[in-house]
C-alpha positions in Angstrom: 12.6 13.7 -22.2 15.1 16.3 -23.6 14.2 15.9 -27.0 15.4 18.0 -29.8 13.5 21.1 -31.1 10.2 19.8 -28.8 8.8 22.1 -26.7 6.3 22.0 -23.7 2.5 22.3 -24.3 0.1 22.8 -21.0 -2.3 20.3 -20.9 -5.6 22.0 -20.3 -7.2 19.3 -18.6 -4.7 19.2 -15.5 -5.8 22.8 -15.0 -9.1 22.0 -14.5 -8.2 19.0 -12.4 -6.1 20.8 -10.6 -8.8 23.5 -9.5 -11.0 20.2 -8.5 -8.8 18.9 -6.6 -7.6 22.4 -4.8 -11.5 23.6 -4.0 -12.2 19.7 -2.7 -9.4 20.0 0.0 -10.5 23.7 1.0 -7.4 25.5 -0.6 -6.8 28.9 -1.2 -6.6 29.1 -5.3 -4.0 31.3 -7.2 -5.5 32.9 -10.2 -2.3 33.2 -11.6 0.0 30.8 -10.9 3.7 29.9 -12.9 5.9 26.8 -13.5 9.3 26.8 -12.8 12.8 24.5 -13.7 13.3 22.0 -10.9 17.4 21.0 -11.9 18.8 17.7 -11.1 20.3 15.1 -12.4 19.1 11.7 -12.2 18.4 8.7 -14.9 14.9 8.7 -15.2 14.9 12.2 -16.0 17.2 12.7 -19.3 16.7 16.1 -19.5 18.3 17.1 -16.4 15.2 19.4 -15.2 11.6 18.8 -14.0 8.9 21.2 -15.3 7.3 21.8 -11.9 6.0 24.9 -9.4 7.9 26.3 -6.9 6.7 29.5 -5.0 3.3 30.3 -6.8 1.6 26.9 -6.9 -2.1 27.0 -8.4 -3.6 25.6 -4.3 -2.4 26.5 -1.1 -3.4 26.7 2.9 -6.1 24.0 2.7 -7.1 20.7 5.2 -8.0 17.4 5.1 -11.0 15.9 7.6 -10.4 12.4 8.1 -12.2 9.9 10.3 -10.2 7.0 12.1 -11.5 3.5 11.9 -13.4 2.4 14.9 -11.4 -0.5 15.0 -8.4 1.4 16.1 -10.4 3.8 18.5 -12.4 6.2 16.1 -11.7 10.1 16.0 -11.9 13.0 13.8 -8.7 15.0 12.6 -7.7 17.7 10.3 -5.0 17.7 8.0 -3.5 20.8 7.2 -2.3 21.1 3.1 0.4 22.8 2.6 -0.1 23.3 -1.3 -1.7 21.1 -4.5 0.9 21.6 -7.4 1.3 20.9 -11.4 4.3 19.2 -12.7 5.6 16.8 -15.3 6.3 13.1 -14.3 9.6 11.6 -14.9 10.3 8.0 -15.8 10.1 5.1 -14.3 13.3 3.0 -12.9 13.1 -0.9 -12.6 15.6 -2.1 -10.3 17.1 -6.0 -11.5 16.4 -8.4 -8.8 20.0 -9.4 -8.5 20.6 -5.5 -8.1 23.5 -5.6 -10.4 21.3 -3.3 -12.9 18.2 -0.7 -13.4 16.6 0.0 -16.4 14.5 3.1 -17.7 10.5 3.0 -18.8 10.0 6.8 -19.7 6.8 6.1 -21.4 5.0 8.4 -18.7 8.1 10.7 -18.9 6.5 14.3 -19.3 2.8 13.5 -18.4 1.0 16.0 -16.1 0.3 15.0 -12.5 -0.6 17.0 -9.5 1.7 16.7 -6.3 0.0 17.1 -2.6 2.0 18.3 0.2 0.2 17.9 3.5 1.4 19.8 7.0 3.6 18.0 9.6 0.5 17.2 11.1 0.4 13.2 11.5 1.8 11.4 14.5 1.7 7.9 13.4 1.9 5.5 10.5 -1.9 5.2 10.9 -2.8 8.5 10.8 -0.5 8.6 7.6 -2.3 5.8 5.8 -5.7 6.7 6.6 -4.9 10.7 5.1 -3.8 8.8 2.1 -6.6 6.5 1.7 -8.8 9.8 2.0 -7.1 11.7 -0.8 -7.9 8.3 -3.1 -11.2 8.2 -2.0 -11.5 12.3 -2.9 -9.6 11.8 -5.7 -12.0 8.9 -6.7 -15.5 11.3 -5.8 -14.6 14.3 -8.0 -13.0 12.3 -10.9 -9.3 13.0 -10.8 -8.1 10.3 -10.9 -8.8 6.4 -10.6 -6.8 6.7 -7.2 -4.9 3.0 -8.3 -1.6 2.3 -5.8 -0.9 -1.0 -8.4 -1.1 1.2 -11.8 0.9 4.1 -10.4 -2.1 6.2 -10.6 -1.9 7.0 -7.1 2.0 7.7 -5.4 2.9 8.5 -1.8 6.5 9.6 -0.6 6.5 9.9 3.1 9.2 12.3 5.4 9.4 11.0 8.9 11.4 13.0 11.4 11.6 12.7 15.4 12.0 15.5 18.1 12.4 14.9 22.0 9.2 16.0 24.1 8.9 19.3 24.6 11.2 21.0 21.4 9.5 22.8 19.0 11.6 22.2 16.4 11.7 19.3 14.1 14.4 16.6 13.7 15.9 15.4 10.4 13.8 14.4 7.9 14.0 11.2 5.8 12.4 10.5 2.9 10.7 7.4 2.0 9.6 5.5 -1.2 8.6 2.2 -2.7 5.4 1.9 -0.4 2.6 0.4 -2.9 0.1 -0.2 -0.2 -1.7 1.8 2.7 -0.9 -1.3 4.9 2.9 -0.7 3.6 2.9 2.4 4.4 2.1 2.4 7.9 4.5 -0.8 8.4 7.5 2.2 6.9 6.4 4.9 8.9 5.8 3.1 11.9 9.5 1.3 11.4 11.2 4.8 10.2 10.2 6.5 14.2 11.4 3.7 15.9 14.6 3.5 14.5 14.9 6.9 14.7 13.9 7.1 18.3 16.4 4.6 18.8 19.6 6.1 17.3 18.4 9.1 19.7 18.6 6.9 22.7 22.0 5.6 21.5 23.3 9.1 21.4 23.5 8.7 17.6 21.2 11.7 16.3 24.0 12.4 13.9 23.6 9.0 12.4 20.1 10.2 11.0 20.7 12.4 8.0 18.2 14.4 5.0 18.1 11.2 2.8 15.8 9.2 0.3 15.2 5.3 2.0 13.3 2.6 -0.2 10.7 0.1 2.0 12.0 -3.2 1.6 8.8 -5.5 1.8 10.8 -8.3 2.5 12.6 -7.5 5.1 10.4 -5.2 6.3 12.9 -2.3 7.0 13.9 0.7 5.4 17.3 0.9 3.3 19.6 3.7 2.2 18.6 4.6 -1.3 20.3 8.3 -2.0 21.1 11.9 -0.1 18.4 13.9 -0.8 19.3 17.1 -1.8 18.4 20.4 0.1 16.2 23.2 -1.8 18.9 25.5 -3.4 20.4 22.4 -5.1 17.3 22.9 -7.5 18.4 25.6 -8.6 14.8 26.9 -9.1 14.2 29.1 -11.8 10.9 30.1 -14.3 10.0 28.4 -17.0 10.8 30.3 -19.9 8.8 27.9 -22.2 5.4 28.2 -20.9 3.6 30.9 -19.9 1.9 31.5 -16.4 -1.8 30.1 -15.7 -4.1 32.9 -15.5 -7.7 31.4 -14.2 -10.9 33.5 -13.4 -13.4 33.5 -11.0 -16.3 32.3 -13.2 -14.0 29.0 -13.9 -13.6 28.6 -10.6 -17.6 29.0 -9.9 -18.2 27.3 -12.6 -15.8 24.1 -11.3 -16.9 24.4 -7.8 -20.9 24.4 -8.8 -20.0 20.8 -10.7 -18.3 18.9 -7.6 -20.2 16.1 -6.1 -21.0 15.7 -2.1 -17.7 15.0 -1.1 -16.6 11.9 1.1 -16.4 13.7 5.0 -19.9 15.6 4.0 -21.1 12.3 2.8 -19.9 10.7 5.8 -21.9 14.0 8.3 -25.0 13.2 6.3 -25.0 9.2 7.0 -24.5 9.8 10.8 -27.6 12.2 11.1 -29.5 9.0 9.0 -28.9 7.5 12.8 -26.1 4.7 11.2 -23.0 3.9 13.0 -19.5 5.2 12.8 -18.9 1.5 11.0 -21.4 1.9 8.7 -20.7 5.2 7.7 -17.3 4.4 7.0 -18.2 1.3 4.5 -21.0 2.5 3.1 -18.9 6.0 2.1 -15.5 4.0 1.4 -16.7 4.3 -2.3 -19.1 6.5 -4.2 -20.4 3.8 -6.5 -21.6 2.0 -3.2 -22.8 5.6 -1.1 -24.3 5.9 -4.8 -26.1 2.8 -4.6 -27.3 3.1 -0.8 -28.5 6.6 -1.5 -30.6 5.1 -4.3 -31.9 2.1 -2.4 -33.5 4.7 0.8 -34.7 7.1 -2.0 -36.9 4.5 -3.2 -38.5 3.8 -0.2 -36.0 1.4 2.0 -35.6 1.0 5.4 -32.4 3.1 6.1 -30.9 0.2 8.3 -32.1 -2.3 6.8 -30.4 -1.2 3.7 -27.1 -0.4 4.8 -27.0 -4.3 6.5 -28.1 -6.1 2.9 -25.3 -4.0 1.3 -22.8 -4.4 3.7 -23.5 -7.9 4.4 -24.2 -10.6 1.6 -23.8 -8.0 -1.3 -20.5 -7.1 0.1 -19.3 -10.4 0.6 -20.6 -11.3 -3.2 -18.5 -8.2 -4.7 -15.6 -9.5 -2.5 -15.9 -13.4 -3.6 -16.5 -12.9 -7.7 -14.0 -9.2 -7.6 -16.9 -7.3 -8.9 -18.1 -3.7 -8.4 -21.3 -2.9 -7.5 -21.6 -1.2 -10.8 -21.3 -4.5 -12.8 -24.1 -6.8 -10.7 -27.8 -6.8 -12.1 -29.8 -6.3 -8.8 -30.7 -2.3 -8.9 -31.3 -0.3 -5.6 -35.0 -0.2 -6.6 -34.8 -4.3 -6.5 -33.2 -4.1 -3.4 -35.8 -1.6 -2.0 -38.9 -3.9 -2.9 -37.0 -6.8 -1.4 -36.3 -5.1 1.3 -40.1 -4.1 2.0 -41.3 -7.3 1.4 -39.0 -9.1 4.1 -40.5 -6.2 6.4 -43.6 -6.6 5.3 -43.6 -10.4 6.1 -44.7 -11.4 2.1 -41.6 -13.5 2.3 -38.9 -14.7 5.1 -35.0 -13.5 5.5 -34.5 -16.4 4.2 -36.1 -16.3 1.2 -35.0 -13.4 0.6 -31.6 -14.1 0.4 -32.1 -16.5 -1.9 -34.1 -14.1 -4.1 -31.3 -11.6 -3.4 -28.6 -13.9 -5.1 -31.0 -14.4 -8.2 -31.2 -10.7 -8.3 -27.1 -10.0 -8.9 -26.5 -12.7 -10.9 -29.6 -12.6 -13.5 -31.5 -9.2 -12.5 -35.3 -9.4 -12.6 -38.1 -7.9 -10.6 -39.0 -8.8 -7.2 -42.8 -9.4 -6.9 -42.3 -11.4 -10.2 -39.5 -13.6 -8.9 -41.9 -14.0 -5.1 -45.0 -15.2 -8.0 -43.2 -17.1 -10.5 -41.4 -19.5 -7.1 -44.5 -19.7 -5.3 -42.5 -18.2 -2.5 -45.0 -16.5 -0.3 -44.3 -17.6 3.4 -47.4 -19.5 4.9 -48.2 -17.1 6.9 -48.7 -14.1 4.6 -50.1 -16.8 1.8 -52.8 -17.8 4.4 -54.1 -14.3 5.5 -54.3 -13.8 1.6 -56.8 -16.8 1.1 -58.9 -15.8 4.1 -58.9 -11.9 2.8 -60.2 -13.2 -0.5 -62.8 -15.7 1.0 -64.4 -12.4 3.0 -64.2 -10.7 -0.1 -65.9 -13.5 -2.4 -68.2 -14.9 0.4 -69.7 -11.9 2.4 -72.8 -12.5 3.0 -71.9 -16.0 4.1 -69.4 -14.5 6.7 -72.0 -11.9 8.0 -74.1 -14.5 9.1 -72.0 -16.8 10.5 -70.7 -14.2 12.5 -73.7 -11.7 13.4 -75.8 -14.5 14.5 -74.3 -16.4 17.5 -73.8 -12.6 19.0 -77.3 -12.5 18.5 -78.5 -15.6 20.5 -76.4 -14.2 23.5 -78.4 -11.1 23.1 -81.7 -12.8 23.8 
C-alpha cells in the first residue's frame, strides 16, 4: 500500500507453496530466485509498483496433463508452463452499477500469491477452461490453495490472439478479465476468436489492438476496459528491499517426498482399476471423494460397484443438501459392508438404498441396521432357517435322506 516507513517482509510460507506447486506441474526450480519492481500506475495499487518476478522466477519449463470430458469427445493434452511466480496482490476495484464510480477494497493489497503463466498451447475456450479447472483441482490436492473462483482464491486472466492458417507467428493479443466461472470463461474465449476472426475477414486486423477487455455476463460480449501496456513500460528493476530466495536441494526433497498422488496419476491408476474415462473423471474431480473411493475398495468393495453407489445416490445426496462427502456420517468401511451384503444377496438394491440413506444422515453400522429392521430378504432369511435346522436336527435329516436312497438300492 505505499505506507510510510513500512517495509516488505517475505512470507515464508509462499516459498514453500511455491516449490509445491512448481514440482506438481513438473517445473524446472530456481534455487535462487529474486523479486523485482513491476512500475505502473493504477488505483488499486497506491504505491505505484508491484513487488513481483521478472527474469528469475522460483519455476519454469513445466506441463500440465489434462484430460477432456467424454462428453465433448475425450482426449489427452499437455500444457506447456511457461513459469510459476511470487508476487504481492493489489487491491481490489468495485465498479458502481450505474458506472458513474469505482471504489477501492485494498484489504488483500500486499498479500503473497503465486501467478501461472501457461504456453500458447490451447486452441479453444474449452481446452482453456478444462487447464484451469485442472490447476484448482492441483491446487486443491497438494494444499495450496482452496482453489475458490467466488472468494477470489482462484483468478484467471486469459490472452486470446488469432493467426491465418499456415503463419507461424502470432496475432495481437488481448487480454481478458472479469470471468468468475470455468463456464464463463469458455463463453469469453470462445466469443474473443470469433470476433477476432471476424475483423480479419473484414480487412480490419488493425482494429484488434494489445488491450485489457472485461466479460460482460450480461451481454455476453467482451468490452474495452484499458491499453495494456507493453513490457518496457514496467520498467522492471530489483527489489532493493528484499533479498533473493536461496532454496536447497534437501528442501526441495524434503517438499517433493510430502506431495500426495496427484490428480492425472490418480486418474492413470483408476483406468488400470478397469473404470471408465467417466468414472475416472468424477471419482478424481476431488480428492476428498478419490479419498473416499480409495478407502471404500481398500476395505474389501467391489471396485465397480463402488464407484456406481458414490457416483450415483451419494452424489446426488451431496448435490441436494450442498454437503461434502467429508461432512456425511456413512464411512467407506459402511459403504463396503453394504456393498457386500447387496452382493452377497443378505439384503436387496433396494434395501440397501434405504439402509444407504440411514447411513449419511445418522451413521451406524451395517449388519446392525440389516438385524435391528428385520431386513433380511426372503430368500437369504430362508436358507438361514434351513442351515440352522441341519445344524440343530442332524440325525433327523440323515435319515430322512439316507433311507429312500436305500430302498432303491434293494
Amino acid at each position: 500500500m505505499g505506507l510510510p516507513g513500512c517495509l516488505p517482509v517475505l512470507n515464508s510460507k509462499v516459498i514453500e507453496f511455491a516449490v509445491k506447486l512448481g514440482l506438481a506441474l513438473n517445473c524446472k526450480l530456481s534455487l535462487r530466485s529474486k523479486f523485482d519492481r513491476k512500475q505502473y500506475f493504477y488505483p488499486d495499487l497506491p504505491k505505484g509498483y508491484q513487488i513481483s518476478q521478472f527474469d528469475v522466477p522460483i519455476a519454469s519449463h513445466g506441463y500440465l496433463d489434462v484430460d477432456l470430458p467424454v462428453e465433448f469427445g475425450g482426449g489427452h493434452r499437455r500444457f506447456g508452463i511457461t513459469r510459476v511466480h511470487m508476487e504481492e496482490d493489489a487491491g481490489k476495484l468495485i465498479h458502481a452499477a450505474s458506472g458513474g464510480y469505482s471504489q477501492v477494497d485494498l484489504n488483500r493489497a500486499g498479500v503473497p500469491l503465486l501467478e501461472i503463466v501457461s504456453e500458447p498451447d490451447m486452441r479453444s475456450g474449452l481446452e482453456a477452461a478444462e487447464y484451469a479447472a485442472e490447476i484448482q483441482r492441483l491446487v486443491r490436492y497438494i494444499g495450496v490453495s482452496n482453489g475458490n473462483m467466488q472468494e477470489g482464491s482462484l483468478r484467471c486472466d486469459v490472452n486470446v490472439s488469432v493467426r491465418p492458417k499456415g503463419q507461424a507467428k502470432f496475432g495481437t493479443k488481448v487480454e481478458i478479465k472479469n470471468m468468475n466461472s470455468f463456464s464463463a470463461m469458455q463463453r469469453a474465449i470462445d466469443f474473443e476468436i470469433s470476433r477476432q476472426i471476424s475483423l480479419y475477414n473484414e480487412g480490419q486486423e488493425n482494429q484488434i489492438i494489445q488491450e485489457t477487455r472485461l466479460w460482460e455476463e450480461g451481454s455476453q460480449r467482451t468490452v474495452t476496459m484499458r491499453t495494456k501496456e507493453g513490457l518496457a513500460d514496467y520498467r522492471y528493476f530489483p527489489e532493493p528491499d528484499l533479498p533473493d530466495v536461496v532454496i536447497t536441494e534437501d528442501y526441495v526433497h524434503i517438499l517433493r517426498s510430502g506431495l500426495p498422488e496427484l490428480p492425472d496419476a490418480k486418474r492413470r491408476r483408476y483406468e488400470q482399476l478397469g473404470l471408465t474415462m467417466q468414472d475416472v473423471l468424477f471419482l478424481a474431480n476431488d480428492d476428498n471423494v478419490a479419498d473416499f473411493f480409495d478407502a471404500t475398495i481398500t476395505n474389501g468393495a467391489d471396485i465397480k460397484l463402488a464407484a456406481n453407489w458414490i457416483m450415483g445416490d451419494i452424489a446426488a445426496y451431496l448435490k441436494n443438501e450442498k454437503l461434502s462427502i467429508n461432512e456425511i456420517k456413512l464411512t467407506p468401511h459402511e459403504l463396503a459392508e453394504l456393498i457386500a451384503s447387496i452382493k452377497g444377496g443378505t439384503i436387496s438394491g433396494k434395501i440397501g438404498k434405504e439402509i444407504l440413506f440411514e447411513l449419511i444422515a445418522k451413521g451406524g453400522k451395517v449388519k446392525a441396521l440389516i438385524e435391528e429392521k428385520d431386513l433380511v430378504q426372503a430368500s437369504a432369511h430362508f436358507i438361514v432357517m434351513i442351515t440352522q435346522s441341519l445344524i440343530n436336527n442332524k440325525g433327523v435329516f440323515e435319515t430322512q435322506v439316507d433311507l429312500p436312497s436305500m430302498k432303491r438300492l434293494s
